[in-house]
C-alpha positions as CSV (number, residue, x, y, z in Angstrom):
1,X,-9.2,8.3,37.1
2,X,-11.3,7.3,34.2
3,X,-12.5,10.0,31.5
4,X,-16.3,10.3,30.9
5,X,-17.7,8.9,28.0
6,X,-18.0,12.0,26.0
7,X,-15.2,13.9,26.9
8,X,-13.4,10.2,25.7
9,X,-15.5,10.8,22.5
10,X,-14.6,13.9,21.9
11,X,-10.8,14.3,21.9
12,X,-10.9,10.7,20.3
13,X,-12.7,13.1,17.0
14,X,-9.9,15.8,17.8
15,X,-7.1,13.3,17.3
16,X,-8.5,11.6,13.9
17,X,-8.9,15.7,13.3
18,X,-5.7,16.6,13.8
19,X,-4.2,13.2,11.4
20,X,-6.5,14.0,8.9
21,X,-5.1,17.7,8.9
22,X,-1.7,16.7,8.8
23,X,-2.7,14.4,5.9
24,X,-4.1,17.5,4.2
25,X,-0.7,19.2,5.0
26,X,0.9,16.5,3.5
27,X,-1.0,16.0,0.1
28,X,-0.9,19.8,0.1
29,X,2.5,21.1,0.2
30,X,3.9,17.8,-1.9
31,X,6.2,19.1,-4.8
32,X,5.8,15.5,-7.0
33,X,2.8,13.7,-8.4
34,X,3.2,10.2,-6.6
35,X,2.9,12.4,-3.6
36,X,0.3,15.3,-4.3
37,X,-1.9,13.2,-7.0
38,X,-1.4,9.3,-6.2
39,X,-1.4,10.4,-2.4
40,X,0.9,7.9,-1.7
41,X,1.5,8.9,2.4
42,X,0.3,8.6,5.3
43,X,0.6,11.0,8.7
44,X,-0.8,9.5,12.2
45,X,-0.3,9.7,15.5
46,X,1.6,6.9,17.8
47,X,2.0,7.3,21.4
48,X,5.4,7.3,23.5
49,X,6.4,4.0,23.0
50,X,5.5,4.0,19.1
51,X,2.0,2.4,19.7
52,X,-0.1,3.8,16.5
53,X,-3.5,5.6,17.6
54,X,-4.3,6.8,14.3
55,X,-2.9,7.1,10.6
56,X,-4.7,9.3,8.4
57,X,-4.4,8.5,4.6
58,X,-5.4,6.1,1.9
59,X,-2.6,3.4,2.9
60,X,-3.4,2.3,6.5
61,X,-1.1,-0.7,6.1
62,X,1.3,1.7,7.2
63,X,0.2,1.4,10.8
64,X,2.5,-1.1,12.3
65,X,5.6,0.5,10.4
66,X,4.8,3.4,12.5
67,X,5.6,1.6,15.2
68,X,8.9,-0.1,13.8
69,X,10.4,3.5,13.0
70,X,9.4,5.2,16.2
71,X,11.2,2.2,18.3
72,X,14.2,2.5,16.4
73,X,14.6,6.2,16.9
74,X,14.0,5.7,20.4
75,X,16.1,2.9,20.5
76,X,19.0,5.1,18.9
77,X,18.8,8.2,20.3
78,X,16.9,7.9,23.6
79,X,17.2,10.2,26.2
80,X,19.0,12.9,23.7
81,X,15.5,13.6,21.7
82,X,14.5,17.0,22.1
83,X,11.5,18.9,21.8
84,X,11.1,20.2,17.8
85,X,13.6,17.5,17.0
86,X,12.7,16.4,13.5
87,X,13.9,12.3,12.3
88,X,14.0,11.0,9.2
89,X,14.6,7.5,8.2
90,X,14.2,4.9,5.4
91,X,16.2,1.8,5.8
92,X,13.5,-0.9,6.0
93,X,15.3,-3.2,8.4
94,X,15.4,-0.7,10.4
95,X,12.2,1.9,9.8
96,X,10.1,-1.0,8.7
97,X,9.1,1.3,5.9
98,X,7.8,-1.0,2.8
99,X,10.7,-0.2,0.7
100,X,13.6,2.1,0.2
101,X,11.2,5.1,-1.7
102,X,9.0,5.5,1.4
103,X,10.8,7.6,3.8
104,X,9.5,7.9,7.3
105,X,9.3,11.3,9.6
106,X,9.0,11.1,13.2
107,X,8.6,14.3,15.7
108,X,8.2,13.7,19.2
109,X,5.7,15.5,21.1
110,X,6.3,17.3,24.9
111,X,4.4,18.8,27.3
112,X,6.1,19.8,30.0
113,X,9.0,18.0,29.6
114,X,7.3,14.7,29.5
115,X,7.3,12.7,26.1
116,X,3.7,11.9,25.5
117,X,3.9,11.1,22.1
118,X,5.3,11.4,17.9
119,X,3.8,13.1,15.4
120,X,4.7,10.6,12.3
121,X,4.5,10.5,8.5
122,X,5.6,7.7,5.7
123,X,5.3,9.4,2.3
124,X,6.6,8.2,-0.8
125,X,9.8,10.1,-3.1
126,X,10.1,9.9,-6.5
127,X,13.5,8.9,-6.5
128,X,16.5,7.9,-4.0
129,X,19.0,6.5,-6.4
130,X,19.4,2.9,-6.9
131,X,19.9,0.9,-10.2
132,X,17.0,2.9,-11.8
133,X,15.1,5.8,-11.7
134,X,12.5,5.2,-9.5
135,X,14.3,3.6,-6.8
136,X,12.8,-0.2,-8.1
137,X,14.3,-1.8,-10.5
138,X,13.7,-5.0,-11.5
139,X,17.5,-6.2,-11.5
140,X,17.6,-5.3,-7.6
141,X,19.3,-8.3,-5.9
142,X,19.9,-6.8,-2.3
143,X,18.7,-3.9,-0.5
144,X,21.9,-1.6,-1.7
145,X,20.4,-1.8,-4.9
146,X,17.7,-0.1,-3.8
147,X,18.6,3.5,-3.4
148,X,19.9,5.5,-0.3
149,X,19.5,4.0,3.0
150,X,19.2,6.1,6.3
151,X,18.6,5.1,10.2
152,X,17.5,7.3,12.1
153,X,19.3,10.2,11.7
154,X,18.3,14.0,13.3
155,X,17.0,16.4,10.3
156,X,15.9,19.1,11.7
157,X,15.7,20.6,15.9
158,X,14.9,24.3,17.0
159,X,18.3,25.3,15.0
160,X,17.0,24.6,11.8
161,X,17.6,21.9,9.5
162,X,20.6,19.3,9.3
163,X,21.8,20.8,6.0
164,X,24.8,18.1,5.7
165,X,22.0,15.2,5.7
166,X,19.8,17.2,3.6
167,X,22.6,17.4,1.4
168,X,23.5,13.3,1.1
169,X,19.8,12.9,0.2
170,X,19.8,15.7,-2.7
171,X,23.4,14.0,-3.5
172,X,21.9,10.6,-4.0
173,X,18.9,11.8,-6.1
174,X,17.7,12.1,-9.9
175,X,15.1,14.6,-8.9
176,X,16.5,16.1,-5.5
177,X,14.0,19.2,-5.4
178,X,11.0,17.2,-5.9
179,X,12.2,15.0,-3.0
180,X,13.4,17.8,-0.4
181,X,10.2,19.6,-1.2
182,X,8.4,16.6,-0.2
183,X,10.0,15.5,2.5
184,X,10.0,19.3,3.9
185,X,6.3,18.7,3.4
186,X,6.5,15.9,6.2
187,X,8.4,17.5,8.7
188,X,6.1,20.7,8.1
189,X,2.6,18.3,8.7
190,X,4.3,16.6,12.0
191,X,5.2,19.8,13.3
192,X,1.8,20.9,12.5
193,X,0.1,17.5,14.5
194,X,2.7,17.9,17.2
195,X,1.5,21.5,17.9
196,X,-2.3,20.5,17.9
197,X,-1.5,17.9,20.4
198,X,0.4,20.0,22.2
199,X,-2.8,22.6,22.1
200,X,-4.9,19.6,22.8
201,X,-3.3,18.8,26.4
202,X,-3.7,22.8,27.0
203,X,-7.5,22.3,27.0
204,X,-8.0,18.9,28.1
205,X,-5.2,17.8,30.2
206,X,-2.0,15.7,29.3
207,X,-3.5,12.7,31.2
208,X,-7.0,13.0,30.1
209,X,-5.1,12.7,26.1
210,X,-2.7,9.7,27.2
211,X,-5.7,8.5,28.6
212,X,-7.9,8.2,26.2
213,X,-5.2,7.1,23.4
214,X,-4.8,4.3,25.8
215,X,-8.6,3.5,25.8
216,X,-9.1,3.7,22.0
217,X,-6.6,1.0,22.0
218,X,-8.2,-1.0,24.4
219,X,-11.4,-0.6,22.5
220,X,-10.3,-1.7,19.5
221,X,-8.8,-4.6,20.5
222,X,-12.2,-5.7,22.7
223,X,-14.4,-4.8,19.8
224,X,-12.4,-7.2,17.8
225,X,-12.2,-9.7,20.3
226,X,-16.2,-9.6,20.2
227,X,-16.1,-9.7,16.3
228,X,-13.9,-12.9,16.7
229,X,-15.3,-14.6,19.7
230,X,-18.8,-15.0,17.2
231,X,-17.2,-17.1,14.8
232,X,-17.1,-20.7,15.4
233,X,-13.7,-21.9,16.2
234,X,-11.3,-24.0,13.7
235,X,-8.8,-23.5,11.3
236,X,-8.8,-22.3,7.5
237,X,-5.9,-22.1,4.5
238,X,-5.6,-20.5,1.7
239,X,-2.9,-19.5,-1.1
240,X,-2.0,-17.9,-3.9
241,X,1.0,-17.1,-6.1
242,X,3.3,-14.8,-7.9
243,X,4.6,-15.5,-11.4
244,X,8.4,-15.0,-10.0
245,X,10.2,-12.8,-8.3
246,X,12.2,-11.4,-11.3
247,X,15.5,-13.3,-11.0
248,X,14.3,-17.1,-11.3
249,X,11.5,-16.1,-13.4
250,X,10.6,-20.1,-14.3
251,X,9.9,-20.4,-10.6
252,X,6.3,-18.9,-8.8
253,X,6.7,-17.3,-5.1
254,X,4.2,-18.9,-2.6
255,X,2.1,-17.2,-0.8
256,X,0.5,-19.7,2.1
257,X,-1.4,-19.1,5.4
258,X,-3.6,-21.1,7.8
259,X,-6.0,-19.7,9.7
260,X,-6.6,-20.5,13.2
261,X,-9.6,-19.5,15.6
262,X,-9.8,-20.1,19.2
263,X,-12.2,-18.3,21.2
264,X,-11.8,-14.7,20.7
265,X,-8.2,-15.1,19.2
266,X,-6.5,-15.4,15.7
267,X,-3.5,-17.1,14.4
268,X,-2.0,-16.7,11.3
269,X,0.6,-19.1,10.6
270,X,2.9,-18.6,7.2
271,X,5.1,-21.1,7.2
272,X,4.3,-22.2,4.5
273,X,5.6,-19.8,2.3
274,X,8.2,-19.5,-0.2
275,X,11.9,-18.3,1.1
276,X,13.1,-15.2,0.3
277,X,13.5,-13.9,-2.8
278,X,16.9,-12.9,-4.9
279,X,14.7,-11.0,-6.8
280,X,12.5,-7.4,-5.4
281,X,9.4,-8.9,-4.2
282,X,10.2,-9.5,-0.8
283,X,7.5,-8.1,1.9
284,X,9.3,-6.7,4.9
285,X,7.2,-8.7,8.4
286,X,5.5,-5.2,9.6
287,X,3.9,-5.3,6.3
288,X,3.0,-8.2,6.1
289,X,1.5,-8.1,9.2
290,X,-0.3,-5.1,9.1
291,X,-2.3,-5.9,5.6
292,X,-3.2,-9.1,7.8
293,X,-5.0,-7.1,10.4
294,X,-6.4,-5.2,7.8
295,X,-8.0,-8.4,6.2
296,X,-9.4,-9.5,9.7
297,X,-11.3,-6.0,10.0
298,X,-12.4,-6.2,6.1
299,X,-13.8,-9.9,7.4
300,X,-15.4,-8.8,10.8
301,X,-15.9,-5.2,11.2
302,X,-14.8,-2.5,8.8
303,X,-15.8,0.2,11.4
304,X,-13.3,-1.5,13.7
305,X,-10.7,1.4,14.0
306,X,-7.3,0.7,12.6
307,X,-4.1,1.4,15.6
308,X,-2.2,-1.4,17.5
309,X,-5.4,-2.4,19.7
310,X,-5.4,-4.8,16.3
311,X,-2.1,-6.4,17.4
312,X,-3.3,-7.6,20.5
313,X,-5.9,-10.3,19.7
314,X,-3.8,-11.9,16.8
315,X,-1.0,-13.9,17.0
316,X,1.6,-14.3,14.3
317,X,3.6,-17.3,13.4
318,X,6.2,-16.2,10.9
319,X,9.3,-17.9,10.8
320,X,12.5,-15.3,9.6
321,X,13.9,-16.1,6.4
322,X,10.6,-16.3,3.9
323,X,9.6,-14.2,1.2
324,X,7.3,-13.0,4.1
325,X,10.2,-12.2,6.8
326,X,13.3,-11.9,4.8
327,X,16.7,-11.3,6.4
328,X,18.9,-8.6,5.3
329,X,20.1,-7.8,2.7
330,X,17.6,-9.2,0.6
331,X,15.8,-6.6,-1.6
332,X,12.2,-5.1,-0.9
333,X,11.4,-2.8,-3.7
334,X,8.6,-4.5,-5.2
335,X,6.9,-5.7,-2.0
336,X,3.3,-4.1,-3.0
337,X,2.0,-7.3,-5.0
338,X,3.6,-9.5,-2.3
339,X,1.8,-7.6,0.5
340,X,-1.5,-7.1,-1.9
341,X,-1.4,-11.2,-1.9
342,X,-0.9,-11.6,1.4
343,X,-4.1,-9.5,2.3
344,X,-5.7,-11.6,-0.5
345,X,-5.2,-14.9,1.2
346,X,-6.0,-13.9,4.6
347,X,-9.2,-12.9,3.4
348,X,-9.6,-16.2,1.6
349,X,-8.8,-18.3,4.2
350,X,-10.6,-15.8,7.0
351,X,-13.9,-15.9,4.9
352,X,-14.0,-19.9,5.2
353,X,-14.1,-19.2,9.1
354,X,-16.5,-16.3,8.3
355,X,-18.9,-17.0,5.2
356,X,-21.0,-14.3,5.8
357,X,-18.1,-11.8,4.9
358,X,-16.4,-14.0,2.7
359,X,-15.4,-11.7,-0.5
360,X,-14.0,-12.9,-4.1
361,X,-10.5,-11.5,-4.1
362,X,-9.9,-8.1,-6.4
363,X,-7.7,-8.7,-9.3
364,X,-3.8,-9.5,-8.8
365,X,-2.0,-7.0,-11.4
366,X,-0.9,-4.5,-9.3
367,X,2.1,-3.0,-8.7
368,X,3.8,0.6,-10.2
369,X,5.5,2.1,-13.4
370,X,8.2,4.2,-13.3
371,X,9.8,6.0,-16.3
372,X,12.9,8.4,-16.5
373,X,13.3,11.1,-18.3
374,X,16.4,13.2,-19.4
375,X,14.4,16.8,-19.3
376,X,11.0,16.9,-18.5
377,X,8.3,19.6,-19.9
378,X,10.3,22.3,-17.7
379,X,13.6,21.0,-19.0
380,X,15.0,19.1,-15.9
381,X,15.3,15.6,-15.2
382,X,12.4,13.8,-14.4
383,X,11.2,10.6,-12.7
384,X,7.3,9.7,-13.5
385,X,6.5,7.4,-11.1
386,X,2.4,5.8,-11.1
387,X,0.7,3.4,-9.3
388,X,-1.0,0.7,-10.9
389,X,-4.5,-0.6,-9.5
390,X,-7.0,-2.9,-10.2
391,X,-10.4,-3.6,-9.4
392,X,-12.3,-5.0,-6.5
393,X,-14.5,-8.9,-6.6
394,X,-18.3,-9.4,-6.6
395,X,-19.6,-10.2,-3.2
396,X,-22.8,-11.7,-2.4
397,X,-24.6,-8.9,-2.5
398,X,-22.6,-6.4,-5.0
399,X,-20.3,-6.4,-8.2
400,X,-16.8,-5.1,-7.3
401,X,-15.7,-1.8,-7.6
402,X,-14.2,-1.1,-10.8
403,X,-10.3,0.6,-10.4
404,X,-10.0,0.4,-6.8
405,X,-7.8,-1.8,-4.6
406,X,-9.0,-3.4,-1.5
407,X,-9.2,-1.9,1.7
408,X,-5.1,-2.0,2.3
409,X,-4.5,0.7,-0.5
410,X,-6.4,3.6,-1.5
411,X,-4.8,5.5,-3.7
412,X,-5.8,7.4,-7.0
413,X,-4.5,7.2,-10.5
414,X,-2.1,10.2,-11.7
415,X,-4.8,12.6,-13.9
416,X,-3.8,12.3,-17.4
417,X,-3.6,15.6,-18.3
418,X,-1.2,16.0,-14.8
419,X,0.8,13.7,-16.7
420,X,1.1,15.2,-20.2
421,X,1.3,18.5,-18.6
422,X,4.5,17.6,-16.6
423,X,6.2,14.6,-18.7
424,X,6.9,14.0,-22.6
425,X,4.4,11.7,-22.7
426,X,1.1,11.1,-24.6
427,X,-1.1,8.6,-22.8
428,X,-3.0,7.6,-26.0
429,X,-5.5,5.7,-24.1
430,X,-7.4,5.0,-20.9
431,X,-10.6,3.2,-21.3
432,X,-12.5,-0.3,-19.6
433,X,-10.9,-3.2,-20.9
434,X,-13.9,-5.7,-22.2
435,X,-14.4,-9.1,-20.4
436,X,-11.3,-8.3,-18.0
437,X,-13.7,-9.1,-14.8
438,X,-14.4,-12.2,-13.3
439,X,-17.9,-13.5,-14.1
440,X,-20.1,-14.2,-11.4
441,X,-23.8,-13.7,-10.1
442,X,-22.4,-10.6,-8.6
443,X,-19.3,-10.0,-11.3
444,X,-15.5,-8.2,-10.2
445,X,-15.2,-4.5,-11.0
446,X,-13.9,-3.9,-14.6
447,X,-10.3,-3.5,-15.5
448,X,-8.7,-1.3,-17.4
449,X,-6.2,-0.2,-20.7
450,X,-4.1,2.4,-20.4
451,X,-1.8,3.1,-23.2
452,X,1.5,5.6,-23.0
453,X,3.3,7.1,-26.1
454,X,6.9,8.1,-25.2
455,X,7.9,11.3,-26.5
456,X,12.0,11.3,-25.5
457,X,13.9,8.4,-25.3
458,X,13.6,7.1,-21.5
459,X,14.0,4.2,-19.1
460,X,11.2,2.4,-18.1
461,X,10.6,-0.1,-15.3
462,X,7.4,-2.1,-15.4
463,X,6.6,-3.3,-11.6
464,X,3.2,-5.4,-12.0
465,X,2.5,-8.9,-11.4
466,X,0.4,-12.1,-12.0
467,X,0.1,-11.9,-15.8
468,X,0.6,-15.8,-15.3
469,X,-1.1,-17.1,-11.7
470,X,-4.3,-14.5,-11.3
471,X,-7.0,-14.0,-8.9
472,X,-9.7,-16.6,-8.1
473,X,-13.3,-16.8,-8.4
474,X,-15.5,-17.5,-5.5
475,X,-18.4,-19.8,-4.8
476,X,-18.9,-20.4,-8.6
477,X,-17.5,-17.1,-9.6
478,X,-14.6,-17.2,-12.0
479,X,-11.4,-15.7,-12.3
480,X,-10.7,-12.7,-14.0
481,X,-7.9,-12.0,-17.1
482,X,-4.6,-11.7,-16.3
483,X,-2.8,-8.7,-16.2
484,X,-0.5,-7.4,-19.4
485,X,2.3,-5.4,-20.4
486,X,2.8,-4.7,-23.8
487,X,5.6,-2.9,-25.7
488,X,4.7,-1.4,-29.0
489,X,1.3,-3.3,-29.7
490,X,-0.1,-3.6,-33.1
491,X,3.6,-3.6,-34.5
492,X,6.0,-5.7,-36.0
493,X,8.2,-5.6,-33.1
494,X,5.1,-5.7,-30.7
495,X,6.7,-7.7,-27.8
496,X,5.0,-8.8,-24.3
497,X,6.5,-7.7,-21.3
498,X,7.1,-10.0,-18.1
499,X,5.8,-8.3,-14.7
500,X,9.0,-6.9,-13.6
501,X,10.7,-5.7,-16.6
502,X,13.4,-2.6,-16.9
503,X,14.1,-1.4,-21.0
504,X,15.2,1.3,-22.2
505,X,12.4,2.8,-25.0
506,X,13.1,5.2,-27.8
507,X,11.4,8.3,-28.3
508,X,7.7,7.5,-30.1
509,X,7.6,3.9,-28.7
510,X,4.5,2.4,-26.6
511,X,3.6,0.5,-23.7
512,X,0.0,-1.0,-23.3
513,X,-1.1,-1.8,-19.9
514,X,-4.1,-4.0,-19.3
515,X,-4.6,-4.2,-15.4
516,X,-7.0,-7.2,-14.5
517,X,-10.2,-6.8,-13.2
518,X,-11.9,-8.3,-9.8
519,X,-13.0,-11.5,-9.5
520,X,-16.4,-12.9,-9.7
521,X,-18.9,-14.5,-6.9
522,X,-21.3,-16.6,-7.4
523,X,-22.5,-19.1,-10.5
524,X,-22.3,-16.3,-13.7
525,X,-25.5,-18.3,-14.9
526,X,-27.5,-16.9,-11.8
527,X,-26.9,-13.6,-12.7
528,X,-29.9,-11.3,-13.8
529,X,-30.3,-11.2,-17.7
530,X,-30.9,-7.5,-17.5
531,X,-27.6,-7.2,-15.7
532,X,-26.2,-9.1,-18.0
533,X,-27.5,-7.2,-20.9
534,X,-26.9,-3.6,-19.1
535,X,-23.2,-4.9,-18.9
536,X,-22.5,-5.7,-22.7
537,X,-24.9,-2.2,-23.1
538,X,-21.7,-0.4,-20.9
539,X,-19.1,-2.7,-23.1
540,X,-18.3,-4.3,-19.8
541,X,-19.1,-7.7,-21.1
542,X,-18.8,-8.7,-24.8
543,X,-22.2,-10.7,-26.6
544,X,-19.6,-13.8,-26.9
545,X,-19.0,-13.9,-23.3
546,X,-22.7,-13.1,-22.0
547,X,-22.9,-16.1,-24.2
548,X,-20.9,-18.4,-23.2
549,X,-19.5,-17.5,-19.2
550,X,-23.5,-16.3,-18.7
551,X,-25.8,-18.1,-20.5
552,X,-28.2,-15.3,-21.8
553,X,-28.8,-14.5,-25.6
């Protein structure tokens, strides 16, 4: 029997309520910064099989990982899960996680006796050993370079937790009360969503729930099929490319897709990537295909909610062994600029099939830095790990947003005074970096300088990318600057950094980073002079370059 429309309604709001409270949960109870300032995690909801209904959190590329990790611990331990069992897992062939740092939590959910559903959440640690601190170091050349890797394993039940696997994961970490506090965080917000779906099926009925997870699915995937079905059918390609990969660093990894539309059906074909990668910047396939999915929405419908209903109107062709699909035990620590180039290309390629929400892509230079310390401000070891953003590109109506990333990562900067307050560091700088966007008639969203003074001796892995091969302008819009990293500037030993770097600094040394802006839309010579002259008023643009990329005095 169907549900009514807004009963359907209803409990569809209750269970994006109770993903965004376990989110809160999460962010809330997180002992490190990556966790309780960057907000890097997620908590959603999947249904029995590992179908995702909704993830809650700033990095909804985590969706079809969900799905990866809730199949493997049914596939391991089947019939034998339990009601307040508690999994945890981080082995990315396995989990699908991104990489080794993100572990996964998975509760199941009964009523009755009857499995109805898991209570999930993919938060990032500080620290899980590995060649570095930080988990992600650029001399990573398989995965067991990476850190410590679990499959499912059974954490905590009704007796309390597994204190033997809570003690391998302390055992195998720089900073092992920052990462048990956190991952006691996720348990504590999966418990919390597999209680309020338990309460949920109290008031409304377990088949009304499963029923109307089901139909949210169902929508999602029609409502995209609509979205798709408008477009004119035909086939689109696009590209773009890494600098390296950190081991053959005189060779670029590929990133290549063509776009297919038939009817109300997409298929995204990436044959033509590169292989995998010696180096870290392999993008494990769930990944990969879930920023895809997120490009299509970005393209069609933003509204569009994200879950697996997404899965089921595109088609991947994605042949194993590529920097896209790679093949244990290749290394996947420094996926994120992989996966942030994927997303870029789909949309390239997808806005050709769909001008009217074609986009200029956001600047390249993301990725993460990640310093240890000997003693931190309270005298224990500590692991500062950041994420590193950039900004969005113009679109035909608006500049980009400046110090965002596109719809497959929303995630905020560590506060500077967080950071000085918790690490020997001084950041010495964090300002707009001048002419670092794209110029266009609608121009990308301003980069940015941000400058750290090291006050202990430490070891510091740079993870960014494309200072060489950047972003790419759109419909007359230029490119915007490359990315930077940049060790002791202004000094006689200043010395440029490559993208995916690990040194070891001495105490009162400095690193300059200067993350790209968005790229521009547009001819730059269409743009409004006030705008023009409002942006050099900011110190967004200097008078050289209104000159000479704008035309105007």
């Amino acid at each position: 029997m169907s549900t009514d429309p807004i009963t359907t309604e209803v409990v569809i709001n209750r269970l994006r309520e109770t993903a965004a409270t376990m989110e809160h949960a999460l962010y809330h109870s997180g002992y490190s910064t990556i966790l309780r300032e960057s907000q890097d995690g997620t908590a959603g909801i999947t249904d029995a099989s590992g179908r995702v209904i909704v993830v809650s959190g700033g990095l909804q590329y985590h969706s079809l990982p969900y799905t990866t990790a809730v199949r493997s611990v049914l596939a391991r331990f089947g019939d034998r899960i339990q009601q307040e069992d508690c999994y945890v897992l981080n082995d990315p062939y396995l989990a699908g996680n991104p990489h080794v740092p993100d572990m996964m939590v998975i509760t199941p959910v009964f009523v009755a006796g009857e499995l109805i559903a898991f209570a999930v959440s993919l938060a990032h640690k500080a620290d899980l050993g590995g060649l570095v601190p930080g988990s992600s170091g650029a001399g990573a050349r398989e995965i067991y370079h990476d850190g410590l890797l679990l499959p499912p394993v059974l954490y905590s039940s009704k007796e309390g937790v597994n204190e033997a696997v809570e003690d391998i994961i302390r055992n195998n970490s720089r900073v092992p009360e920052a990462v048990v506090g956190d991952l006691r965080g996720q348990v504590g917000c999966t418990r919390l969503g597999a209680k309020r779906l338990v309460d949920l099926c109290g008031e409304y009925g377990t088949s009304t729930l499963t029923g109307v997870m089901a139909s949210l699915l169902e929508s999602t995937a029609a409502r995209l099929a609509a979205e798709l079905n408008d477009w004119p059918d035909g086939s689109a390609e696009a590209e773009g490319l890494l600098d390296h990969d950190g081991a053959n660093t005189d060779v670029p990894v590929r990133i290549h897709v063509k776009a297919t539309k038939t009817g109300d059906r997409l298929t995204l074909d990436f044959s033509g990537c590169s292989p995998q990668t010696l180096g870290p910047v392999n993008c494990c396939t769930p990944t990969a295909q879930a920023v895809c999915l997120l490009a299509a929405i970005a393209v069609s419908d933003p509204t569009i909610p994200i879950n697996s209903g997404l899965v089921d109107q595109v088609d991947f062709m994605i042949p194993p062994g590529l920097v896209v699909s790679p093949q244990h035990p290749a290394t996947v620590n420094h996926y994120f600029p992989t996966s942030h180039l994927i997303y870029s290309v789909v949309l390239a390629a997808l806005g050709q099939l769909n001008p009217t929400r074609a986009v200029a892509p956001s600047g390249l230079g993301t990725g993460a830095l990640a310093v240890g310390y000997p003693y931190s401000r309270m005298g224990k070891r500590a692991v500062q790990y950041e994420l590193l953003v950039t900004s969005l590109g113009g679109t035909s109506l608006e500049d980009g947003a400046s110090v965002v990333l596109p719809i497959n990562h929303f995630t905020p900067s560590t506060p500077v005074e967080v950071l000085e307050t918790e690490y020997p560091v001084r950041v010495s700088c964090f300002d707009i970096w001048c002419d670092s966007a794209g110029p266009g008639e609608q121009r990308g969203g301003i980069g940015f300088i941000r400058e750290y003074e090291f006050l202990s001796d430490c070891v510091v892995t740079v993870r960014t990318s494309n200072h060489t091969y950047g972003a790419w302008g759109l419909k007359g819009g230029k490119p915007p600057q490359h990315s930077r990293a940049i060790l002791d500037p202004g000094t006689p030993g200043e010395e440029e950094l490559g993208p995916l770097v690990t040194c070891h600094l001495k105490a009162g040394q400095v690193l300059r980073l200067q993350q790209s802006g968005g790229a521009g839309y547009g001819d730059p010579c269409l743009r409004a002079a006030e705008k023009v002259a409002q942006d050099v008023a900011d110190g967004y643009v200097s008078s050289r370059a209104a000159h000479e990329d704008y035309g105007k005095a």
